[in-house]
MARTOR-442786 format. One record per residue: x, y, z of N, C-alpha, C in turn. Coordinates in nm, 4 decimals, always signed. Layout:
N
REC_n_east_n_north_n_up_ca_east_ca_north_ca_up_c_east_c_north_c_up
REC_X_Y_Z_X_Y_Z_X_Y_Z
...
***
This chain:
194
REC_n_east_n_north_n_up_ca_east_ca_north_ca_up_c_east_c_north_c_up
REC_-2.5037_-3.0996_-0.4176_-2.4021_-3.1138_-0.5196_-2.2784_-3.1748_-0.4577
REC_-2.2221_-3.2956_-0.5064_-2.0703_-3.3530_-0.4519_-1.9864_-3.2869_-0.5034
REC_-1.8996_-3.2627_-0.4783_-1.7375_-3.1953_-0.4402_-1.6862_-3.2366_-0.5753
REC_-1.5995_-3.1700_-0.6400_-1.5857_-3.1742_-0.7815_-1.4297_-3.2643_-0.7418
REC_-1.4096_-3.3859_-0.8203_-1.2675_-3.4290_-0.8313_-1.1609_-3.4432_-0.9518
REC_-1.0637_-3.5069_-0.9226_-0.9518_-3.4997_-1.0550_-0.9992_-3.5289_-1.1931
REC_-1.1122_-3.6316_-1.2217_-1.1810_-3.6405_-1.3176_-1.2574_-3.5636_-1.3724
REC_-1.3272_-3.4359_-1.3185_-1.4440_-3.3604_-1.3451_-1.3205_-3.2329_-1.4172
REC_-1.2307_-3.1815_-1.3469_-1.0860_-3.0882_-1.4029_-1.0505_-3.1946_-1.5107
REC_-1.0393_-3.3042_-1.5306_-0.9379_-3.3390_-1.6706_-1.0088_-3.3869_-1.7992
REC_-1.1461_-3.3659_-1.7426_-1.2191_-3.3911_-1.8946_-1.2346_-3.2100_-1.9405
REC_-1.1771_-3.1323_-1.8895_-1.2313_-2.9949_-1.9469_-1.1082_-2.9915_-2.0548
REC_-1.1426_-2.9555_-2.1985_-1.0815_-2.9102_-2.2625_-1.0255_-3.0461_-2.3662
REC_-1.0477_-3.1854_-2.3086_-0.9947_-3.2861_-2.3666_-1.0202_-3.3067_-2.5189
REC_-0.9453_-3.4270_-2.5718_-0.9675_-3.4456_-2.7238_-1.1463_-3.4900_-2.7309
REC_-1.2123_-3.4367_-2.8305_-1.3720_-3.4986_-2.8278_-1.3455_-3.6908_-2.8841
REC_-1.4193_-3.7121_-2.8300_-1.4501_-3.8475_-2.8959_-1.5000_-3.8638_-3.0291
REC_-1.4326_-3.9847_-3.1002_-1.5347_-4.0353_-3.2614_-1.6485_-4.0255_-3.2252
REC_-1.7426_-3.8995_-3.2950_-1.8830_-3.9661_-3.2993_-1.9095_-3.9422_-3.4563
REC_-1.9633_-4.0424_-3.4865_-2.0023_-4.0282_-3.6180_-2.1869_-3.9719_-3.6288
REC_-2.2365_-3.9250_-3.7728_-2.3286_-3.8469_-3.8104_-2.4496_-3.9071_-3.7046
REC_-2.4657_-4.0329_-3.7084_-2.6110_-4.1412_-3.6247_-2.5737_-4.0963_-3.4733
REC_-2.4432_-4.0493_-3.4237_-2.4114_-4.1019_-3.2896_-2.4704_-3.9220_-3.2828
REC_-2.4233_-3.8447_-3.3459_-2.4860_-3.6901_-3.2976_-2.6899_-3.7035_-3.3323
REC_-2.6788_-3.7099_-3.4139_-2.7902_-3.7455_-3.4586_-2.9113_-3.8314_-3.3511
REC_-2.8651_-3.8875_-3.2554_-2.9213_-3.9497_-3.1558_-2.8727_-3.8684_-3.0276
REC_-2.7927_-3.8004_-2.9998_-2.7554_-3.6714_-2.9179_-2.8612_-3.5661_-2.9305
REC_-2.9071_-3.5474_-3.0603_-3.0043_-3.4331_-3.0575_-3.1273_-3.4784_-3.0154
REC_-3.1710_-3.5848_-3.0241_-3.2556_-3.6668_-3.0093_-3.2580_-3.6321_-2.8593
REC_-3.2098_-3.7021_-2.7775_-3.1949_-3.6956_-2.6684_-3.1617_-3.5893_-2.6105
REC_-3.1358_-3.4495_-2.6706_-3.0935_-3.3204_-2.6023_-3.2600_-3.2927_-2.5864
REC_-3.3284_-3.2920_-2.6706_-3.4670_-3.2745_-2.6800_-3.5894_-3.3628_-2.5847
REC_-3.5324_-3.5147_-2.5734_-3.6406_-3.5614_-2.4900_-3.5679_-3.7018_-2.4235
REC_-3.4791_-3.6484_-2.3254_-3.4082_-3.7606_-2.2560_-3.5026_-3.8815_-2.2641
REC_-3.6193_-3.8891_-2.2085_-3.7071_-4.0188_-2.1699_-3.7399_-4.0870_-2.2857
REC_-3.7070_-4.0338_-2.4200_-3.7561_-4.1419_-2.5876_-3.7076_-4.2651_-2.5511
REC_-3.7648_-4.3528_-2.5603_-3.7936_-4.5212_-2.5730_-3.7039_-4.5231_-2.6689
REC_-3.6574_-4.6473_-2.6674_-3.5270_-4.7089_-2.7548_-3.5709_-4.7279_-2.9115
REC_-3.6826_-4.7852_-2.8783_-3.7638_-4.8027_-3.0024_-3.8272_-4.6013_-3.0917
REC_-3.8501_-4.5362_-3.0560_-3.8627_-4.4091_-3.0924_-3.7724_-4.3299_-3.1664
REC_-3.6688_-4.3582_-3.0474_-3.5349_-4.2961_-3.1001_-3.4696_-4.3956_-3.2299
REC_-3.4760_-4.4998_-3.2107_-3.4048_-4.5560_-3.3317_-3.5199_-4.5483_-3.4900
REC_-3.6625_-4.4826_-3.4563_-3.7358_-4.4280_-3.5389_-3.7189_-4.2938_-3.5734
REC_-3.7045_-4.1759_-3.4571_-3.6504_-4.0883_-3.5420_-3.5391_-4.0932_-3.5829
REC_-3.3808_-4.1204_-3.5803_-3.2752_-4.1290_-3.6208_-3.3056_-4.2497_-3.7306
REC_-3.3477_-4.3181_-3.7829_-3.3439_-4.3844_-3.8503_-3.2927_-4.4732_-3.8707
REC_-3.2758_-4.5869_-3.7488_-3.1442_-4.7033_-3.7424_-3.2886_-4.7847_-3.6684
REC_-3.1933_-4.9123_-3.6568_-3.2670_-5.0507_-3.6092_-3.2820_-5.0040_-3.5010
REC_-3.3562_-5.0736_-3.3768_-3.3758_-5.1283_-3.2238_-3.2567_-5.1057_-3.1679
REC_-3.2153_-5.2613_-3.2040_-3.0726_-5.2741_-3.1615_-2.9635_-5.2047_-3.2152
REC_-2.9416_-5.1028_-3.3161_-2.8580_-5.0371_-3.3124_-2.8675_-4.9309_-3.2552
REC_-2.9617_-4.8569_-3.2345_-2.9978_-4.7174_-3.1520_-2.9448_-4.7775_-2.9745
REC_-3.0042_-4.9195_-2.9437_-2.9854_-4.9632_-2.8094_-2.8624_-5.0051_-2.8138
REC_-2.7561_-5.0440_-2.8744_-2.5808_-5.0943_-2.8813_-2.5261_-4.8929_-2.8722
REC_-2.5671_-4.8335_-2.9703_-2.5052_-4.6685_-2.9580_-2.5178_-4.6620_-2.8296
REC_-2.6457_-4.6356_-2.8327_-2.6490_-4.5378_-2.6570_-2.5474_-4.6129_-2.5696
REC_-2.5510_-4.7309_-2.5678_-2.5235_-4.7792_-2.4421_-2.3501_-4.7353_-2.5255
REC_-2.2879_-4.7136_-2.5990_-2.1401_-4.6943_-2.6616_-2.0972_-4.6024_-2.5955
REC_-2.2055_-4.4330_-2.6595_-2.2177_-4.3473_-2.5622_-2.1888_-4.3450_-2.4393
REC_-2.2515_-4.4219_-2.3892_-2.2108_-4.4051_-2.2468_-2.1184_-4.4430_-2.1582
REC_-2.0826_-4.5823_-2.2431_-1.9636_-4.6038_-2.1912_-1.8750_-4.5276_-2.2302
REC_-1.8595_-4.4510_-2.3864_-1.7351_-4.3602_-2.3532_-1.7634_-4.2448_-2.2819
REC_-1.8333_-4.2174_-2.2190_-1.8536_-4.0863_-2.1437_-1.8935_-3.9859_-2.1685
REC_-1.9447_-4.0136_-2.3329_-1.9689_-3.8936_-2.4002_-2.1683_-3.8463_-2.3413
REC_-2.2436_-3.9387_-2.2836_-2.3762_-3.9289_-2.2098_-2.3344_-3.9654_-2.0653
REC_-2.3448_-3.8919_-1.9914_-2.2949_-3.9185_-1.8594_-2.3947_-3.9302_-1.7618
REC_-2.5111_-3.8581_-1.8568_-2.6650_-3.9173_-1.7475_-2.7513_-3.8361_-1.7739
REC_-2.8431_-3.8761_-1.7047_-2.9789_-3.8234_-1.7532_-3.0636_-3.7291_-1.5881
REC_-3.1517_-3.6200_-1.6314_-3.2399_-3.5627_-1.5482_-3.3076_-3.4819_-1.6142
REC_-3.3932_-3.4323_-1.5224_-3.4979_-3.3435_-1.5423_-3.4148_-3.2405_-1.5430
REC_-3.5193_-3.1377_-1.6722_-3.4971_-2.9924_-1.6711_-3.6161_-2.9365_-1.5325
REC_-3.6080_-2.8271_-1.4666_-3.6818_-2.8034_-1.4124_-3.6371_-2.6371_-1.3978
REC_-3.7734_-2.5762_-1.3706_-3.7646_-2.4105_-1.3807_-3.7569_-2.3886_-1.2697
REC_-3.6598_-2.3217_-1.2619_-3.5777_-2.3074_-1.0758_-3.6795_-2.1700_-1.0275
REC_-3.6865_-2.0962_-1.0790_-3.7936_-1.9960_-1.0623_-3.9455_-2.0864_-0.9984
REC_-4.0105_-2.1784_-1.0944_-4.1535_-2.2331_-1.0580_-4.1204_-2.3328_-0.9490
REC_-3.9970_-2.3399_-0.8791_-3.9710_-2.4372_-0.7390_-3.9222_-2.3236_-0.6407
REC_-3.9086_-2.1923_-0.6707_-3.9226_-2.0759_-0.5760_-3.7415_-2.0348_-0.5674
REC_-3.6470_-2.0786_-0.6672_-3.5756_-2.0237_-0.6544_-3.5703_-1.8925_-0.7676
REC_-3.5756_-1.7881_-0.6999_-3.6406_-1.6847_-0.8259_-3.5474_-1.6174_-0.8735
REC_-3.4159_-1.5776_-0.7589_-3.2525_-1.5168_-0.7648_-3.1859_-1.5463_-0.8039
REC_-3.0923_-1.5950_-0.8849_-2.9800_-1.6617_-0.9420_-2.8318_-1.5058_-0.9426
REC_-2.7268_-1.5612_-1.0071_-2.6031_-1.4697_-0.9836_-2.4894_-1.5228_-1.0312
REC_-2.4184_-1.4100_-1.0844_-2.2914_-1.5044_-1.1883_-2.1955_-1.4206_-1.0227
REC_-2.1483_-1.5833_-0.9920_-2.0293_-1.4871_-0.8611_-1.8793_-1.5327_-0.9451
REC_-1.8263_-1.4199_-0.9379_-1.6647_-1.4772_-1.0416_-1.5925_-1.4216_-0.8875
REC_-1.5100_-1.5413_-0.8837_-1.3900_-1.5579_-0.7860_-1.2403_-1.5490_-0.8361
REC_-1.1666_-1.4635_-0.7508_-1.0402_-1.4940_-0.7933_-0.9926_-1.5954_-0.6723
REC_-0.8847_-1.6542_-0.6757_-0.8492_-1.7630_-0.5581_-0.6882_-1.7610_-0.5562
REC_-0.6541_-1.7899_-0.4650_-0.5405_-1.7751_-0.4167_-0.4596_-1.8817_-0.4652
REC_-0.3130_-1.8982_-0.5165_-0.2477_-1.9603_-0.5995_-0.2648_-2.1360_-0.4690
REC_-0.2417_-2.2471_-0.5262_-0.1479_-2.3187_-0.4563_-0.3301_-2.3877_-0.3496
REC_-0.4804_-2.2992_-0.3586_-0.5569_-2.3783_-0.3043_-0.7042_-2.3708_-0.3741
REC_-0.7026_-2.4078_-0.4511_-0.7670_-2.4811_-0.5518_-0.8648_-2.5567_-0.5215
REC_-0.7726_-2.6545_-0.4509_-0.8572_-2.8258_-0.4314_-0.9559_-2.7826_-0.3088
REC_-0.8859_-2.6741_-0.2023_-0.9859_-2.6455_-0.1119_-1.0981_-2.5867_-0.1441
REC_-1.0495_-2.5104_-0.2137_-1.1827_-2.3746_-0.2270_-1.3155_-2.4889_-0.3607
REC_-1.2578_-2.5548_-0.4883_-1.3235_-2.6607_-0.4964_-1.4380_-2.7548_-0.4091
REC_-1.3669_-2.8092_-0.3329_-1.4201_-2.8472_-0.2146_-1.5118_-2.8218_-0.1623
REC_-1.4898_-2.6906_-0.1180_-1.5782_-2.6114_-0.0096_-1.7469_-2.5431_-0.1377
REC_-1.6862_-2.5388_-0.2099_-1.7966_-2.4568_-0.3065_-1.8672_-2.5602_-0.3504
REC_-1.7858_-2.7004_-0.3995_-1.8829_-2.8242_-0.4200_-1.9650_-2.8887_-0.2836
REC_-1.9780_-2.7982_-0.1765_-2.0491_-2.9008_-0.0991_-2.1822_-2.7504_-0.0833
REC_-2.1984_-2.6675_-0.1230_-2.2624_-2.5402_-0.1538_-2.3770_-2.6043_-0.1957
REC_-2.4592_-2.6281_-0.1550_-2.5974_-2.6775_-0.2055_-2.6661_-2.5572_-0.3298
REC_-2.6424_-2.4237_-0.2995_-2.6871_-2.3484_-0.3421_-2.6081_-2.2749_-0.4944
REC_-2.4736_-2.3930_-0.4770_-2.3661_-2.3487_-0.6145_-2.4547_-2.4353_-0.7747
REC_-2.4787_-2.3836_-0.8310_-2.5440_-2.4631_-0.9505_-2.4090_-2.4688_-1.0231
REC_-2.2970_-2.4564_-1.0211_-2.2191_-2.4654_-1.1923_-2.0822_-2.3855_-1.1359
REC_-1.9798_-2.5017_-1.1000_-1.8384_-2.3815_-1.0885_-1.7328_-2.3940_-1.2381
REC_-1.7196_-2.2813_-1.2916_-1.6363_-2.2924_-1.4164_-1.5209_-2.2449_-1.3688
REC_-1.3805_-2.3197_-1.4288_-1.2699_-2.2221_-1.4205_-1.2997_-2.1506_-1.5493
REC_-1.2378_-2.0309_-1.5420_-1.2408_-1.9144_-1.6392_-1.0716_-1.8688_-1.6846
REC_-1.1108_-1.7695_-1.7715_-0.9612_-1.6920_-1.8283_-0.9778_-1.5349_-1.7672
REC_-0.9473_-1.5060_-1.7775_-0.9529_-1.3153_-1.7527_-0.9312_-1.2569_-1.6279
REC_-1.0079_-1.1896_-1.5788_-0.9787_-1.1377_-1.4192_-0.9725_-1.2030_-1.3359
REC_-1.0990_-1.3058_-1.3301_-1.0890_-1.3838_-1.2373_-1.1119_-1.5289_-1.2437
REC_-1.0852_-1.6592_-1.1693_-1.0283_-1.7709_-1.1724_-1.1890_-1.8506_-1.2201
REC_-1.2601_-1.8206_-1.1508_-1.3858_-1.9117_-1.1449_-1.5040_-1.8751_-1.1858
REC_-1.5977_-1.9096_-1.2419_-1.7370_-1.8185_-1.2431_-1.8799_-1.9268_-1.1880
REC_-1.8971_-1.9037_-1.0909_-2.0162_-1.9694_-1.0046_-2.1113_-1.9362_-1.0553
REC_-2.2395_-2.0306_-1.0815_-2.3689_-2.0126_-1.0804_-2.4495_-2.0115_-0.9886
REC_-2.5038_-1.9668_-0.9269_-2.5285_-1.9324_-0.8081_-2.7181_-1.9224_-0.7718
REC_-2.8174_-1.9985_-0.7328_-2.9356_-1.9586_-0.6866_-2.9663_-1.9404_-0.5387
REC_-3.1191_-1.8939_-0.5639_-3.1503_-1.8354_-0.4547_-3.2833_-1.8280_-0.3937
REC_-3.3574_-1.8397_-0.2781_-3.5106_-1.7924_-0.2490_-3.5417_-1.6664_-0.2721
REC_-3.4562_-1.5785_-0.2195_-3.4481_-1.4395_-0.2681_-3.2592_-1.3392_-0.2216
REC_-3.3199_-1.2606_-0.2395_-3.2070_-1.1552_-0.2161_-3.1467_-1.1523_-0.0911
REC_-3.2019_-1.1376_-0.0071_-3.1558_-1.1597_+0.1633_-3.0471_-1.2587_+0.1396
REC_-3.1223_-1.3875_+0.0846_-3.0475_-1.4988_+0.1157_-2.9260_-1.5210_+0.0392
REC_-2.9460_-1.4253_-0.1109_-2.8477_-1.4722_-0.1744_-2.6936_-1.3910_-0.1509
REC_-2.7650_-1.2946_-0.0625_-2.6254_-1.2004_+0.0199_-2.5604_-1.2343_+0.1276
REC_-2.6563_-1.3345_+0.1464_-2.5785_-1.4144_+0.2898_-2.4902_-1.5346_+0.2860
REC_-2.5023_-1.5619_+0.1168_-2.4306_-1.6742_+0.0280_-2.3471_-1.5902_+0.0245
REC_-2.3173_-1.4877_-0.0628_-2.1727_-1.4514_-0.1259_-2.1387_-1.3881_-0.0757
REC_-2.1642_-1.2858_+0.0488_-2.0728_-1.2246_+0.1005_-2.0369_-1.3073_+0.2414
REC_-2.1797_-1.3961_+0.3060_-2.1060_-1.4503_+0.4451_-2.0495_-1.5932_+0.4396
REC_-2.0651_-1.6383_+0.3175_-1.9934_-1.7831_+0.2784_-1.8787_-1.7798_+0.1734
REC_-1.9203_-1.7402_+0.0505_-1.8560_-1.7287_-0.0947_-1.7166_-1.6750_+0.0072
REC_-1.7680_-1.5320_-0.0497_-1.6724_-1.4026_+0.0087_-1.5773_-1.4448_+0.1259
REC_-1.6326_-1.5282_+0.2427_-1.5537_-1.5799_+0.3446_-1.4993_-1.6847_+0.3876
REC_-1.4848_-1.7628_+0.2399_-1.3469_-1.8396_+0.2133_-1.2083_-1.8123_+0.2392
REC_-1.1477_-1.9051_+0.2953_-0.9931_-1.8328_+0.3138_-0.9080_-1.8421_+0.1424
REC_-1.0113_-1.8202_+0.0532_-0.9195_-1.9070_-0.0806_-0.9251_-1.7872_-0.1428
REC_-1.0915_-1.6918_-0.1413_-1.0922_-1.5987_-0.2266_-1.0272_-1.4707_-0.1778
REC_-0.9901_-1.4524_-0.2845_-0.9129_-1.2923_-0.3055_-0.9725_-1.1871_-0.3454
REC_-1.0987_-1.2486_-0.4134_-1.1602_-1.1087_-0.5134_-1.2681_-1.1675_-0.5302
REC_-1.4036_-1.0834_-0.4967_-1.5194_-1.1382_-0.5888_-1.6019_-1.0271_-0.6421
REC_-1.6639_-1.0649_-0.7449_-1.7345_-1.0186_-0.8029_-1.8577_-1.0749_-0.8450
REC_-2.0042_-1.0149_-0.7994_-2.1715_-1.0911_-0.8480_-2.2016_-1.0015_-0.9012
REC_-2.2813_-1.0619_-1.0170_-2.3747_-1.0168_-1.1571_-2.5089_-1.0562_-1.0783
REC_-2.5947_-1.0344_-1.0901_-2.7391_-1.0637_-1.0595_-2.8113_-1.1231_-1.1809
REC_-2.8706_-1.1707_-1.1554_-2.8988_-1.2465_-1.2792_-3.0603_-1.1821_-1.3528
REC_-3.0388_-1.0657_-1.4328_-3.2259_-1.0048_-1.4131_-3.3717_-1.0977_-1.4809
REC_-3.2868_-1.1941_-1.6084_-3.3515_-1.2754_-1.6420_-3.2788_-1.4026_-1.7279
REC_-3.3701_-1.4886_-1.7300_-3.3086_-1.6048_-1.7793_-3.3810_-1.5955_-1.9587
REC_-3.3106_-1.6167_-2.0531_-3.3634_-1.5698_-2.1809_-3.3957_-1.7563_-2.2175
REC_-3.2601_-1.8439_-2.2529_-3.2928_-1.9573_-2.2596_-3.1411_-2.0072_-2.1827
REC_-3.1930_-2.1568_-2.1697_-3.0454_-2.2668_-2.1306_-3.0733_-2.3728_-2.2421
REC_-2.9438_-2.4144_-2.2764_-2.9489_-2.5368_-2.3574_-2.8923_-2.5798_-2.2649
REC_-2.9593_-2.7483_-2.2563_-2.8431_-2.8921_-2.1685_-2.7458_-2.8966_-2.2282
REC_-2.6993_-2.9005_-2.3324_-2.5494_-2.8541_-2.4433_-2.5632_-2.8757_-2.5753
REC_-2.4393_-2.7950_-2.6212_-2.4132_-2.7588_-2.7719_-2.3656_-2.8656_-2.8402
REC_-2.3533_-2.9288_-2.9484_-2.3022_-3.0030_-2.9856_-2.2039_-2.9855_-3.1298
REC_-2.1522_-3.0068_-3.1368_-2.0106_-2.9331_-3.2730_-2.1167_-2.9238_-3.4025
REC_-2.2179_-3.0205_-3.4229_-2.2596_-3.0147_-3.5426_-2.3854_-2.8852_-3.5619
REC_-2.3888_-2.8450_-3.4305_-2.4489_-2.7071_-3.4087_-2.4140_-2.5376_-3.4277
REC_-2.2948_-2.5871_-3.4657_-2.2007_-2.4433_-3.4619_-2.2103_-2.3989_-3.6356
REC_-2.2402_-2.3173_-3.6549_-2.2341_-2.2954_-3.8482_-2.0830_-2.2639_-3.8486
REC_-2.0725_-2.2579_-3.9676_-1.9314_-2.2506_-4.0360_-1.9019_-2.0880_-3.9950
REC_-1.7825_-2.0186_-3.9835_-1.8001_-1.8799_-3.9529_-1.6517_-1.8461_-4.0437
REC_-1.6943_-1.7021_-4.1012_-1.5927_-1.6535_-4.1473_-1.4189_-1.6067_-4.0722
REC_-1.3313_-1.6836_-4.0307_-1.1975_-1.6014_-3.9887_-1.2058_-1.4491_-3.9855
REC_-1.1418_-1.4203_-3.8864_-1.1560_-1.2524_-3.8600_-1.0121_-1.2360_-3.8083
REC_-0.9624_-1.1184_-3.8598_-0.7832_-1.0942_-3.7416_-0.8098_-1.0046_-3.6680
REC_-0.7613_-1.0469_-3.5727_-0.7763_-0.9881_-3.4341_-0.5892_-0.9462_-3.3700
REC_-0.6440_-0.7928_-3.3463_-0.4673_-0.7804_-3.3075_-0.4345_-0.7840_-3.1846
REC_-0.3168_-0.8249_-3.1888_-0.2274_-0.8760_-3.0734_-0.3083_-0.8153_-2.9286
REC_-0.2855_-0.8775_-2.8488_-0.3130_-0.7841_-2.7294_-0.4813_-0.7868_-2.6799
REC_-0.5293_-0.8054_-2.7631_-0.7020_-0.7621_-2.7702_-0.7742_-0.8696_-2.6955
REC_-0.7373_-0.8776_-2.5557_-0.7899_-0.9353_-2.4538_-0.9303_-0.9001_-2.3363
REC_-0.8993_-0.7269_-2.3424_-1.0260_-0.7080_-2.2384_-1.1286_-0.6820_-2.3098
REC_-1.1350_-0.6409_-2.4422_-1.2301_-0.6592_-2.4834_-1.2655_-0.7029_-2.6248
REC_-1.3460_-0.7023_-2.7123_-1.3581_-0.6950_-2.8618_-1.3962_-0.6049_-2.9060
REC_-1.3524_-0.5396_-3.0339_-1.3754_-0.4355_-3.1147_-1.5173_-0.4962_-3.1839
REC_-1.5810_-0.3422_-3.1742_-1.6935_-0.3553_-3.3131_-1.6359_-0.3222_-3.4158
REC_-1.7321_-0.3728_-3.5311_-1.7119_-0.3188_-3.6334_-1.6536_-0.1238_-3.6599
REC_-1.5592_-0.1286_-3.7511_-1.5061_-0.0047_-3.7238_-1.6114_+0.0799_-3.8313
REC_-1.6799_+0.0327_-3.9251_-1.7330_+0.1356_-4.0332_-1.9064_+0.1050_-3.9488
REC_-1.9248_+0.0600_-3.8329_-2.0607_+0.0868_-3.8096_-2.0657_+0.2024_-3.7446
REC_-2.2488_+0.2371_-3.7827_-2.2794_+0.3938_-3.7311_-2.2583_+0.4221_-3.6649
REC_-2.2727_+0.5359_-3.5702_-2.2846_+0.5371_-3.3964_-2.4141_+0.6577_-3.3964
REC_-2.4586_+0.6652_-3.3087_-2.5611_+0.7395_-3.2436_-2.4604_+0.8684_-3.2209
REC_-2.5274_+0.9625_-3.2359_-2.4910_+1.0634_-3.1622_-2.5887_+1.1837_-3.0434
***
């Protein structure tokens, strides 16, 4: 994995790009079977040759397809361990601890986060031995981190390659009071066990 730079931090959170109904519509397409032929895809989406082949390539130049790979089951290539490691990091070094975690062969995914702590690593593994010798004799012995914390990962249910806005259903507004950060309330009139 290469070292994350100023570009990879300033697309998080940015304005989305125009895509219109054909341009998602060929997103799903392709969330489903990167390798569809130009000709396929502009059969299921329902557009010409050349318009399915002018999109994509639009796509990509705005950045909104940034590339293509294989899915592959990290488990059936023998990585069987995985681990959510959340880091806190020390104000003012960032770019280092970045750095150092992007050259982590074994880091699958660094997020900055909100809450306790700064970062949340994805983390695999051959097994357990090894993945303790990641986060406590590498992760952990950064001069950046302050705090860590690993989840183990007991199973993988599903991954999507990503969500796309026209995927989200409509949802009802809810008020939420002030303050209500560490956690969320349930419903107040549901049952409880006793």
């Amino acid at each position: 994995m290469s070292s994350m730079n100023a570009d990879d931090h300033a697309s998080t959170g940015r304005s989305a790009a125009a895509i219109d109904e054909i341009g998602f519509d060929i997103l799903r397409v392709l969330r489903d079977n990167g390798r569809i032929s130009i000709a396929a895809l502009a059969q299921e989406v329902g557009i010409s040759r050349a318009s399915a082949y002018s999109r994509v390539e639009a796509l990509t130049r705005a950045g909104v397809i940034s590339g293509y790979s294989a899915r592959v089951d990290t488990a059936k290539v023998g990585l069987g361990v995985s681990a959510l490691v959340f880091c806190t990091i020390q104000p003012q070094s960032w770019h280092s601890f970045l750095s150092s975690v992007g050259e982590l062969p074994d880091v699958e995914s660094a997020r900055v986060t909100t809450g306790e702590h700064d970062v949340m690593l994805i983390v695999r593994s051959v097994d357990v031995e090894t993945m303790q010798s990641l986060v406590i004799g590498t992760i952990a012995a950064l001069p950046e981190v302050t705090k860590l914390e690993t989840v183990i990962v007991l199973g993988e249910i599903f991954r999507r390659p990503y969500v796309l806005p026209t995927d989200i259903p409509a949802r009802e507004p809810i008020s939420v009071e002030t303050g209500l950060m560490g956690f969320t309330r349930t419903d107040p009139t549901r049952q409880t066990r006793v």
